[in-house]
Rosetta silent file (secondary structure, phi, psi, omega in degrees, C-alpha in Angstrom):
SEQUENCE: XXXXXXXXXXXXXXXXXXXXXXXXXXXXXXXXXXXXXXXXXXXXXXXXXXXXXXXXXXXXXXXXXXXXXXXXXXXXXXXXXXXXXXXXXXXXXXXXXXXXXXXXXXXXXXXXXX
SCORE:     score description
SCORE:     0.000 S_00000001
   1 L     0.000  133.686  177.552    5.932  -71.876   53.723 S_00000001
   2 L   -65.697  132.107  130.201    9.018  -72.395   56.479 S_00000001
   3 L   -79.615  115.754  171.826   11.904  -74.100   55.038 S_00000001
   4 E  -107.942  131.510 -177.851   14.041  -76.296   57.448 S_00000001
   5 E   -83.532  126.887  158.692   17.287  -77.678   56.544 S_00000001
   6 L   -46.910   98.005 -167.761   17.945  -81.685   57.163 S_00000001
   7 L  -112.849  -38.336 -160.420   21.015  -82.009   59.549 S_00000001
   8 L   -75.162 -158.087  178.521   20.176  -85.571   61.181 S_00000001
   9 L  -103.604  -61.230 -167.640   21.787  -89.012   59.212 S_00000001
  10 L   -53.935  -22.273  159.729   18.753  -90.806   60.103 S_00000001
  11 L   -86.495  -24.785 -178.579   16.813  -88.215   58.403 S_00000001
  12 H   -86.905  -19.572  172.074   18.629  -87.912   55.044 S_00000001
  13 H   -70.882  -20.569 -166.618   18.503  -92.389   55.245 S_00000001
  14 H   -82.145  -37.402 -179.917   14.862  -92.364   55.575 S_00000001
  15 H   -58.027  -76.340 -179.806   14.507  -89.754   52.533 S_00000001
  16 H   -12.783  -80.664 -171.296   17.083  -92.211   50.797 S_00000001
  17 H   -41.557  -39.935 -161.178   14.452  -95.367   51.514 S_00000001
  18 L   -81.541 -118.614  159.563   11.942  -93.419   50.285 S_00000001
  19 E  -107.309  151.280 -161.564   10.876  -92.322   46.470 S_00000001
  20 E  -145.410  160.476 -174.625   13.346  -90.225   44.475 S_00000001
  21 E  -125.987  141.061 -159.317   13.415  -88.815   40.802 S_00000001
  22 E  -133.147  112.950 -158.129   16.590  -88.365   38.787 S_00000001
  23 L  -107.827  158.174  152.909   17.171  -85.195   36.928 S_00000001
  24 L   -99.865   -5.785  153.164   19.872  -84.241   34.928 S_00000001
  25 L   -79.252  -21.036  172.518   20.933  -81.579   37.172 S_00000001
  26 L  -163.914  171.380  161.182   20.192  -83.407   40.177 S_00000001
  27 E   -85.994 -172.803  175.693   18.670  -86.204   42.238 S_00000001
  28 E  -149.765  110.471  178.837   15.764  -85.624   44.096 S_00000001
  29 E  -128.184  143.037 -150.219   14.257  -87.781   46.810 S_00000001
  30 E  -146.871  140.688  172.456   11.360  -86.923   48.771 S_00000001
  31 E  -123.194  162.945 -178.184    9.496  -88.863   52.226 S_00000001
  32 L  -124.064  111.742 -178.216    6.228  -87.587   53.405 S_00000001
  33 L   -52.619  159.181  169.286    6.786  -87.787   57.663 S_00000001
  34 L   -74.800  159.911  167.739    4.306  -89.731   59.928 S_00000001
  35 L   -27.394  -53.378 -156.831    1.614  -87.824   61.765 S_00000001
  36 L   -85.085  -26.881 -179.836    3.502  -88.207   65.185 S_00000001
  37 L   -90.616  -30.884  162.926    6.885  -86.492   63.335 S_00000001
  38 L  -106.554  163.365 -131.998    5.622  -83.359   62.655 S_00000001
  39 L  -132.256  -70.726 -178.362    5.136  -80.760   64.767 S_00000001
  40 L  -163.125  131.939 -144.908    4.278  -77.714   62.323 S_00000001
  41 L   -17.322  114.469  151.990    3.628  -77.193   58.498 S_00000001
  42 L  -128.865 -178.900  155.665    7.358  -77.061   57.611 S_00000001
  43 L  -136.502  106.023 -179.124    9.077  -78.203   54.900 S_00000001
  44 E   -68.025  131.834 -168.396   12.284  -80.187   55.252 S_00000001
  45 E  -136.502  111.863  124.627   15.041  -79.909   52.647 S_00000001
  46 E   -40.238  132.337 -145.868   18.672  -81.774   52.811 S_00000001
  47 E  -126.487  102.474  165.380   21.525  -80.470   50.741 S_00000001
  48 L  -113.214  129.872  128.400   24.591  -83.732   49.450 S_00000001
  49 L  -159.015  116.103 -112.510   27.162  -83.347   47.571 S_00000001
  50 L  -108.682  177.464 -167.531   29.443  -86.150   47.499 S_00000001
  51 L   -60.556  -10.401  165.818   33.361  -85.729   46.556 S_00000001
  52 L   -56.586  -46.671 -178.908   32.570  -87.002   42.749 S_00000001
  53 L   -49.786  -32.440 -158.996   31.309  -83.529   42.318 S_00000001
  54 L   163.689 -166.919  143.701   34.264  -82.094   42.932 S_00000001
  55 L   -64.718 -178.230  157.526   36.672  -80.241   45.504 S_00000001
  56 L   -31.887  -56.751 -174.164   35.354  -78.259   48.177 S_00000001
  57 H   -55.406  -54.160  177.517   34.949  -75.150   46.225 S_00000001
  58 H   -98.040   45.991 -175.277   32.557  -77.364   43.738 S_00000001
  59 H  -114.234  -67.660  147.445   31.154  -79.160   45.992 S_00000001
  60 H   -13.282  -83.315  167.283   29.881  -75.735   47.990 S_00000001
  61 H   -24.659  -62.874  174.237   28.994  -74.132   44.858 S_00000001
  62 H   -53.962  -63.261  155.913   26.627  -77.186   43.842 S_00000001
  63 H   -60.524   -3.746  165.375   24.871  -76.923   47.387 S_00000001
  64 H   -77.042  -38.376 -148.910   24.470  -72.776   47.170 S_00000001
  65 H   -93.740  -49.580 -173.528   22.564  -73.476   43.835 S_00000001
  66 H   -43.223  -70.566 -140.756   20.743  -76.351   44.921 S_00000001
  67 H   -86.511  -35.900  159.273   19.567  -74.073   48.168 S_00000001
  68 H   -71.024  -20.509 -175.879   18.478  -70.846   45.842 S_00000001
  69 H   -67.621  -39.320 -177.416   16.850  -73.240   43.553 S_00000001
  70 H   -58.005  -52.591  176.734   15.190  -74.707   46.500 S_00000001
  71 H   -62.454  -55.381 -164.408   14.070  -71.477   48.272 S_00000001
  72 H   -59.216  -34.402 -158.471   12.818  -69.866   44.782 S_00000001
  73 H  -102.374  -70.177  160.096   10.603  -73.600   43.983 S_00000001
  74 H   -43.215  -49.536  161.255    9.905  -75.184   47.740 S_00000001
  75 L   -19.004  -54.601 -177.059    9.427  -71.793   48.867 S_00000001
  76 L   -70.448  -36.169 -132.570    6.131  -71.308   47.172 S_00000001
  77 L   -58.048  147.743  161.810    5.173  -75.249   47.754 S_00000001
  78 L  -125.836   52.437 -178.762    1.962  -75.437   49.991 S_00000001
  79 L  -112.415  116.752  156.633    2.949  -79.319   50.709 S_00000001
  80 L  -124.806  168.864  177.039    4.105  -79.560   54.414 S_00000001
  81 L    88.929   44.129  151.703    5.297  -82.372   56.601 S_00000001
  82 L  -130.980  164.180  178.842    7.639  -83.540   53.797 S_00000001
  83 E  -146.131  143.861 -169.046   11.131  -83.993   53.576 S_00000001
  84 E  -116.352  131.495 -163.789   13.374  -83.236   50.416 S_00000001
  85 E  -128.720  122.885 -153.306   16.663  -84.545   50.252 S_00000001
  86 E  -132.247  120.897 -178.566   18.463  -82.743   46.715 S_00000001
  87 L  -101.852   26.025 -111.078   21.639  -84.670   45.567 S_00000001
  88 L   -64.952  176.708 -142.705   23.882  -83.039   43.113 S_00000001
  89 L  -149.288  109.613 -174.823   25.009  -84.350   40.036 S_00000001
  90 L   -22.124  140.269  138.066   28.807  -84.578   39.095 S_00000001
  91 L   100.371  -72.574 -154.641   29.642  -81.610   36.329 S_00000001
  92 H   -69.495    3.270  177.643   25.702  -80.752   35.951 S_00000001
  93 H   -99.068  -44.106 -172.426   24.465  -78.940   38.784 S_00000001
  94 H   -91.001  -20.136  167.008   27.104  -76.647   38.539 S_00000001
  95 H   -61.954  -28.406  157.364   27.237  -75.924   34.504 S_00000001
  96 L   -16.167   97.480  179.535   23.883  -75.568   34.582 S_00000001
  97 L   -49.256 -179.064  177.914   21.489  -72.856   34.035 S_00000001
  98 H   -74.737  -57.142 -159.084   19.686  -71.403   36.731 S_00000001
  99 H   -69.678  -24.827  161.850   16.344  -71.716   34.896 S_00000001
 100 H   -51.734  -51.156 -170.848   17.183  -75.291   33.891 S_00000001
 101 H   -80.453  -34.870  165.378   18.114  -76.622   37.478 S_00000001
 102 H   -18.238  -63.715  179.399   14.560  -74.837   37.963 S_00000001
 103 H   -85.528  -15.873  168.169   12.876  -76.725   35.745 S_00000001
 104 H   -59.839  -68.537 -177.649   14.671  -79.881   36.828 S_00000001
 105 H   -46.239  -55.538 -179.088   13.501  -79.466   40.481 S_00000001
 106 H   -57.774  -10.812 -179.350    9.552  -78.685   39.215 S_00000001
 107 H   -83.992  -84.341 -166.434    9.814  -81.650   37.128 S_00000001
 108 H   -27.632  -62.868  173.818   10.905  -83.611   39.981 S_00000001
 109 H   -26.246  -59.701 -175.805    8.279  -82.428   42.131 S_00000001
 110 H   -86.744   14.366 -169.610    5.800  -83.290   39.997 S_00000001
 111 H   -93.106  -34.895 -156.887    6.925  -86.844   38.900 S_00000001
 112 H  -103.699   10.775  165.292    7.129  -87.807   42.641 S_00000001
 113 L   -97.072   15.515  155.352    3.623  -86.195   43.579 S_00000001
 114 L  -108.423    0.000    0.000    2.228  -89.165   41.566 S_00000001
């Protein structure tokens, strides 16, 4: 499955309206597009992390892990024509384990596919 990264505003508010799951490594919020928005099986993914997290340096750090977590879990997903907007979470996305924010994101996943 294609991963595409979330760059417009209008795309990370629309995730935002839509339903989201709260982790302790991160948030998670996820919209499933209209018919008419997508164009072809992708999967959209949007990367925050707001200045609570940190300085640059951990703010950067907190989106690299978020985007290998992302690749290694979305990567497999065979859901397209959704878009995932992954928030990080002062202190805990980056102290984290790897296998932990892992199991955060698959948790998420499945909490917001009911």
């Amino acid at each position: 499955m294609t991963l595409e990264t979330l760059k417009n505003r209008r795309d990370f508010l629309a995730a935002a309206r839509a339903g989201k799951a709260v982790t302790t490594g991160m948030i998670v919020q996820r919209r499933v597009r209209r018919a008419d928005e997508t164009e072809q099986p992708i999967i959209r993914v949007g990367y925050t992390a707001s200045k609570k997290v940190g300085n640059a340096v951990f703010r950067n750090r907190a989106k690299r892990r978020m985007r290998a977590v992302a690749r290694d879990v979305l990567g497999k997903a065979e859901a397209d024509g959704i878009d995932y907007v992954l928030i990080a979470r002062s202190g805990s996305t980056i102290e984290r384990p790897y296998e932990a924010l892992r199991s955060d994101l698959e948790y998420a996943l499945r909490k917001l596919a009911k």
